[in-house]
N, C-alpha and C positions, 0 to 999 in steps of 0.2 A: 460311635461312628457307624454311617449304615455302611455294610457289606457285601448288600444284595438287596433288591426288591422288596421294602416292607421289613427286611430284618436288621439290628442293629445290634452289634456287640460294643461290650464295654468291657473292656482286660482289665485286671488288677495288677500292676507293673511293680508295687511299692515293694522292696526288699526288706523294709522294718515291720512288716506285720502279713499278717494271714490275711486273705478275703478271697472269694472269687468273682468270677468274671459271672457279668449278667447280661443277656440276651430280651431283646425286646422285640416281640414279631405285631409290627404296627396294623390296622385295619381294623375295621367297624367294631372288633371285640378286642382290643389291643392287651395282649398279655407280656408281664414278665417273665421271665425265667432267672430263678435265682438271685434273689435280690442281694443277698450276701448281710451283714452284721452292720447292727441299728448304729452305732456311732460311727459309720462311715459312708452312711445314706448320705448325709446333705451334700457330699462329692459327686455322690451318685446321680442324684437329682438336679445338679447343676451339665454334668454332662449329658444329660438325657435331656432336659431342656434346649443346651445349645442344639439340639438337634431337631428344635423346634417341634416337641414331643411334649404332649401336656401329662406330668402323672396322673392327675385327677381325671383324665381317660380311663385310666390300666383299671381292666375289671377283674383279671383275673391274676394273680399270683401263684406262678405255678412251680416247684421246688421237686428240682433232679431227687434229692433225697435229702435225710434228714439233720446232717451237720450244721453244728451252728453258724457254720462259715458262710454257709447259704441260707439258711431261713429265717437268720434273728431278725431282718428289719420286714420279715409279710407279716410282722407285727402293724408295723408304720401304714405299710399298705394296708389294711386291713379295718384298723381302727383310726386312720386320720383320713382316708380316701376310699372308703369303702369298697376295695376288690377282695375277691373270695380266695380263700387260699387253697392249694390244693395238692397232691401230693398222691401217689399209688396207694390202693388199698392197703397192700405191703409194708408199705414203708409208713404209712399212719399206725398201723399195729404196731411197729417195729417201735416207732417213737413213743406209744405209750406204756413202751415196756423198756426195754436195755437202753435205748434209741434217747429214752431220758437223760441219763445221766449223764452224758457229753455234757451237758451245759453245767454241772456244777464242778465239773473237771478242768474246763476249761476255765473258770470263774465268772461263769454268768449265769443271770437267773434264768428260770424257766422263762420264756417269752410268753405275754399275754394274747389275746386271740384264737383262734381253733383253726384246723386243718376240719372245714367245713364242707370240703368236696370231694371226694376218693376216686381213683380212677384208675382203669385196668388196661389190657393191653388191648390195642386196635386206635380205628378211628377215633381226633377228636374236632369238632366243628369249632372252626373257631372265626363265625361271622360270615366271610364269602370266604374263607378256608379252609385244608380240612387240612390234619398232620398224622401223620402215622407214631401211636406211642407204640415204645417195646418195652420189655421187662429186661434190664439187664442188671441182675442179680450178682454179685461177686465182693464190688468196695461199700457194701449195702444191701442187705433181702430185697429191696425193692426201689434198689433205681431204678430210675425212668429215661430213657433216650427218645430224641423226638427226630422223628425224620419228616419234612418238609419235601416233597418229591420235584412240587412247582419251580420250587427254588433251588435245590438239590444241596440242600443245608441239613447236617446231622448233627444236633446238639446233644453231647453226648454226659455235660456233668462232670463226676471222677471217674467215670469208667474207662474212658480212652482219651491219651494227651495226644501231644505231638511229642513222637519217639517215647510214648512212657505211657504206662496202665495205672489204675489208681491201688495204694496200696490194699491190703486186705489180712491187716492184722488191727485192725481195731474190732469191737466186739461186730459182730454180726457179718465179719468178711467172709470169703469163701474163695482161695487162689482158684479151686478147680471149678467153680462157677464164674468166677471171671474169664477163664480161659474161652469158657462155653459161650459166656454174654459177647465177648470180643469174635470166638468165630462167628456167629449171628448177623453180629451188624457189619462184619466183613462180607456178607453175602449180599448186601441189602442196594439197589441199583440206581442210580440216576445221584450218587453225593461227589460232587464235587469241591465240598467246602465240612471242613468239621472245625465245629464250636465246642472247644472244652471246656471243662469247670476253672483250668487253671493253664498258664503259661496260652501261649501263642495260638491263634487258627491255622490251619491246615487250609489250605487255599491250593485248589489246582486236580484235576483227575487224578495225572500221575505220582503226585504225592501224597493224595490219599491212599491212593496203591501202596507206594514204598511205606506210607506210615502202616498201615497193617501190616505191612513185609517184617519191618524194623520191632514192631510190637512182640510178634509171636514169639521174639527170642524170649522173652520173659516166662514163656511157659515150656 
């Protein structure tokens, strides 16, 4: 469903399985965010269509961090619609080492295709757009939040829910780097709307306020 100007979220509501919520910021270079796990694309791709969204647009696939929850189907992308996958310099190291073994933990295989594009923190051009990436390090070495200033949309991943942080006892967490990534993007001006990896959006100034208020008990 669009959101906002050009941006479109998709929640994952189902209570019998894991997936996340996937972000789509539409225009000349139309990219995903987070596509979530290969057998639950063709849901995916039927709601992104009703919204009269062609996937064989999306050039880019771009993935908060490396769980399989989010990047097993920029396989799909990748290799049946040709978008480039892409992911923090960080978090591509991360996945070629600890960052691996999620998938045969959780009982899947490695995913085919590559994380063929790395990217670090600042500007990224996306068409007649430009988004501001940050590093926020804590449920992941190199998650990635994206802030949209035009739109004043903060896609933030697992790093920050609504009323809740992501956890950071899987391998590569860090509670006291998430504390740090969370005050960060609390400083960060013009969001009105935060897009998490899981549960609900944040919709509203004042309750992005209160959700940072509500967050820091955590630390």
């Amino acid at each position: 469903m669009q959101v906002a100007p050009s941006v479109y979220f998709y929640p994952f509501t189902s209570m019998m399985e894991n997936n996340c919520n996937t972000i789509i910021i539409d225009g000349p270079e139309k990219v995903i965010i987070d596509p979530g796990h290969k057998h639950l694309w063709p849901d995916l791709k039927k709601a992104i269509e009703a919204d009269s969204l062609r996937v064989e647009d999306i050039s880019l696939a771009l993935h908060t961090h490396c769980h399989p929850d989010h990047i097993e189907a920029g396989e799909i992308l990748e290799l049946e619609y040709g978008a480039t996958q892409a992911m923090s310099t960080i978090e591509a190291e991360f996945l070629d080492g600890p960052g691996r073994e999620f998938f045969p933990w959780m009982g899947l295989d490695y995913p085919k295709g590559s994380i063929s594009r790395t990217l670090n923190e600042g500007p990224l051009g996306l068409g007649d757009k430009t988004v501001n990436l940050y590093l926020a390090p804590g449920h992941t070495p190199g998650s990635l939040c994206l802030h949209w200033p035009e739109a004043k949309v903060l896609i933030t991943g697992d790093v920050l829910f609504a009323h809740s942080v992501g956890r950071t006892d899987f391998p590569g967490g860090s509670h006291q780097d998430l504390a740090a990534s969370i005050e960060k993007l609390a400083q960060l001006p013009d969001v009105e709307m935060i897009l998490p990896g899981h549960g609900p959006a944040v919709i509203g100034a004042a309750k992005v306020s209160a959700n940072y208020q509500a967050v820091k008990a955590y630390f």
